[in-house]
Every structure is written in structure tokens, then in C-alpha cells.
C-alpha positions in Angstrom: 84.3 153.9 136.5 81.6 153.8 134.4 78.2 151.7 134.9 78.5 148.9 132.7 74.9 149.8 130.9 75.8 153.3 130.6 76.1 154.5 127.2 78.0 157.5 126.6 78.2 159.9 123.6 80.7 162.7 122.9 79.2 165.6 120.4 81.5 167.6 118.8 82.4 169.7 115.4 85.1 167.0 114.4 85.4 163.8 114.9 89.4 164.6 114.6 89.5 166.3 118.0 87.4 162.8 119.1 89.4 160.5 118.3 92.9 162.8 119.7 91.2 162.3 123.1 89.8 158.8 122.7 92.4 156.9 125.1 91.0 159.2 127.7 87.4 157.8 127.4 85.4 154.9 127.9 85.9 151.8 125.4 82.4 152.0 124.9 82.0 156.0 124.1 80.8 156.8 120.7 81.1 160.0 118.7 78.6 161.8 117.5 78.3 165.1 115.0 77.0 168.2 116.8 77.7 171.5 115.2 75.6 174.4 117.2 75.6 176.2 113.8 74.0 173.6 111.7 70.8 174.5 112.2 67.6 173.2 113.9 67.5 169.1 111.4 71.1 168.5 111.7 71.1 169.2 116.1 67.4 167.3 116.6 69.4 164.5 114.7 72.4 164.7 117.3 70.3 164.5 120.2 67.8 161.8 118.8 67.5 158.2 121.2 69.5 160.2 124.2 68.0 160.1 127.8 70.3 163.0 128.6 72.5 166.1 126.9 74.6 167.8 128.9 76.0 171.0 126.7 79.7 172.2 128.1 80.9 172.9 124.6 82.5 176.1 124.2 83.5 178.6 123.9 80.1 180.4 124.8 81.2 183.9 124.6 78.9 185.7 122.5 76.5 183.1 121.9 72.7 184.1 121.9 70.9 181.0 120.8 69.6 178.1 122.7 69.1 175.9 119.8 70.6 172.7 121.2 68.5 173.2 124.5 65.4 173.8 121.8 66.5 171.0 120.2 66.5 168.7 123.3 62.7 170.3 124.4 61.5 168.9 120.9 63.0 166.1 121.5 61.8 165.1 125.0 65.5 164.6 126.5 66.1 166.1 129.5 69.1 169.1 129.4 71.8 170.4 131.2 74.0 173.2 130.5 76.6 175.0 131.6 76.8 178.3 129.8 77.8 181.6 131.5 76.9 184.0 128.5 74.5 186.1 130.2 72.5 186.6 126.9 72.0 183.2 126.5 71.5 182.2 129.8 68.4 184.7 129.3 67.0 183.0 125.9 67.4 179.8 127.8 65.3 180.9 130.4 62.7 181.9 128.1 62.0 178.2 126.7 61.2 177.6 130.4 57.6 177.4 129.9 58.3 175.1 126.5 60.3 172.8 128.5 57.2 172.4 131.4 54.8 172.0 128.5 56.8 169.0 127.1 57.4 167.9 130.5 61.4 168.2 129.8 63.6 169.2 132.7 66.2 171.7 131.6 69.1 173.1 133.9 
């Protein structure tokens, strides 16, 4: 069960696949638009206001870029993810010293 102050957030590409899986989730989860492809505006406004993004959207498999993680450095929100993609995985690492700069812990 969830804290009662927690707020929660699903991202996703549609809203559709959301609201399929909505009687599994929290009354008080809220969608919100997150398309990895949508470039560097439209993921900074997915991530604005959050204390936390945790990425385990998929499928990861030839993915290269850590623009969501980027995203969440500018942003100042603290970042989890759990990708596999060894390419990515290295790209991430390389925003380690971004993240330290902005003081933004990123896993």
C-alpha cells in the first residue's frame, strides 16, 4: 500500500496502454506523456515538478541515448534506471560527472 502523500506518475507513449492497466494502480496515479523519441523539450516537460524518475520502459535493445536520464540531470530530479543495453549503459555513465555537477544522483 501506498503512503497516503505519495504521488505517483506513470510515463508512457499512450495514454491507451494507461488506462488498460489503470485498475491495477493506485486511485491517485496520474498519467503522464513520455516518448524517449520526442526529443530533449517534450522529455524536460515529462519529468518537470518530480522528486524521482525511475526509467524501466522498454524495450532497451538497441538504444544508445540517455536523453531521459539527461533530461532528469537538467532538471535536478534524482534518476534511476534499469537498462541492460550495454551501449547505453556506457553513454549513461558518461553524464556521471554532469550529474555530480548538478548534484543529481543517478543509478
Amino acid at each position: 500500500k501506498l503512503a497516503p502523500s505519495l504521488e505517483l506518475s506513470v510515463g508512457g507513449r499512450s495514454e491507451q496502454s494507461f488506462q488498460a492497466a489503470r485498475s491495477r494502480l493506485p486511485a491517485h496515479c496520474e498519467f503522464v506523456q513520455v516518448d524517449l523519441d520526442g526529443g530533449d523539450v517534450a522529455l524536460a516537460e515529462a519529468v518537470a515538478g518530480s522528486s524521482l524518475v525511475v526509467h524501466t520502459a522498454g524495450p532497451f535493445q538497441q538504444r544508445t541515448d540517455p536523453a531521459l536520464m539527461r533530461a532528469a540531470i537538467k532538471a535536478g530530479v534524482p534518476y534511476c534506471d534499469v537498462c541492460d543495453e550495454l551501449q547505453l549503459a556506457r553513454n549513461a555513465k558518461a553524464l556521471d560527472a554532469d550529474a555530480a555537477a548538478a548534484g543529481v544522483p543517478c543509478v
